[in-house]
C-alpha positions in Angstrom: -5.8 -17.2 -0.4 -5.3 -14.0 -2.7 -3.4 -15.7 -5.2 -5.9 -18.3 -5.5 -8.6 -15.5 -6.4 -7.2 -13.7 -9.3 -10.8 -11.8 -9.5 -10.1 -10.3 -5.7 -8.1 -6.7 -5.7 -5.9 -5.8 -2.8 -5.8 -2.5 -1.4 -3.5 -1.8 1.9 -3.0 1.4 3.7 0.1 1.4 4.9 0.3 5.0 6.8 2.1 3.6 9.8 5.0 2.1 7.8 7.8 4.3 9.3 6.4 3.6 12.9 8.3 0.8 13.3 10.2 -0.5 16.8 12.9 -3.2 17.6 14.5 -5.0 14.5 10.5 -5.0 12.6 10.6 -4.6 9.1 7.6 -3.4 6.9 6.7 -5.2 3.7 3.9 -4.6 1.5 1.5 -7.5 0.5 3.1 -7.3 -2.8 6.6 -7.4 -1.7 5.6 -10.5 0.5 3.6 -11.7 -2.6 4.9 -10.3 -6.1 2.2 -12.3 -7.4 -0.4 -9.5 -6.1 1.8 -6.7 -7.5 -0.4 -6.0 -11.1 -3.6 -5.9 -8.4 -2.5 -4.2 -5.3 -3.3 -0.2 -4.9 -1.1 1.1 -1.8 -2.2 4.4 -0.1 -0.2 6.6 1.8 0.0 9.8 3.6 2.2 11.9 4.9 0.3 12.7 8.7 2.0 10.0 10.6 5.1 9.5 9.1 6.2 13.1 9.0 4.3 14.1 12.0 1.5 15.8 10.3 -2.0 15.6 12.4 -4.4 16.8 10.3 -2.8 17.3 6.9 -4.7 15.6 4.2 -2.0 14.9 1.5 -2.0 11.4 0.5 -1.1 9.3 -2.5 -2.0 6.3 -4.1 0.7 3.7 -5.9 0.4 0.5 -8.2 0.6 -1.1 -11.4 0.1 1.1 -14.3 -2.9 -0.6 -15.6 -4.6 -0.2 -12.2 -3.7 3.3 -12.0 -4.9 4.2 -15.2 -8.6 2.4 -14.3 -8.8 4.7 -11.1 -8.0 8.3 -12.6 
C-alpha cells in the first residue's frame, strides 16, 4: 500500500525493539521495504530498552534529505 503512495511518509516508533522473546526478530518498515527507506523517520528512545522509566532522551533517524526538512 505504501509503495503505491509515494506522497504518504512513514514514521515508526520503534521503542520496544530490544523487547523481544523466543526466536522474534525486529525489522523496521524500511528494512522489510527498502523502497520506503528515503521516506521513513524512525524514533527511538532509550526508557525501555536500557531500563530508563522516565528519561526523556530520544532520537530520531532517516534519510538525509528527510532529516534535513525536520531540523
Amino acid at each position: 500500500m505504501l509503495v503505491k503512495h509515494p506522497h504518504v511518509w512513514v514514521l515508526t516508533d520503534d521503542m520496544y525493539e530490544h523487547l523481544v522473546y523466543d526466536d522474534f526478530e525486529f525489522f523496521t518498515p524500511a528494512q522489510v521495504e527498502p523502497r520506503l527507506y528515503e521516506r521513513t523517520l524512525t524514533l527511538n528512545g532509550v526508557s525501555k530498552a536500557y531500563c530508563l522509566t522516565g528519561c526523556g532522551i530520544g532520537f530520531a533517524g532517516g534519510a538525509e534529505p528527510l532529516i534535513k526538512r525536520w531540523r
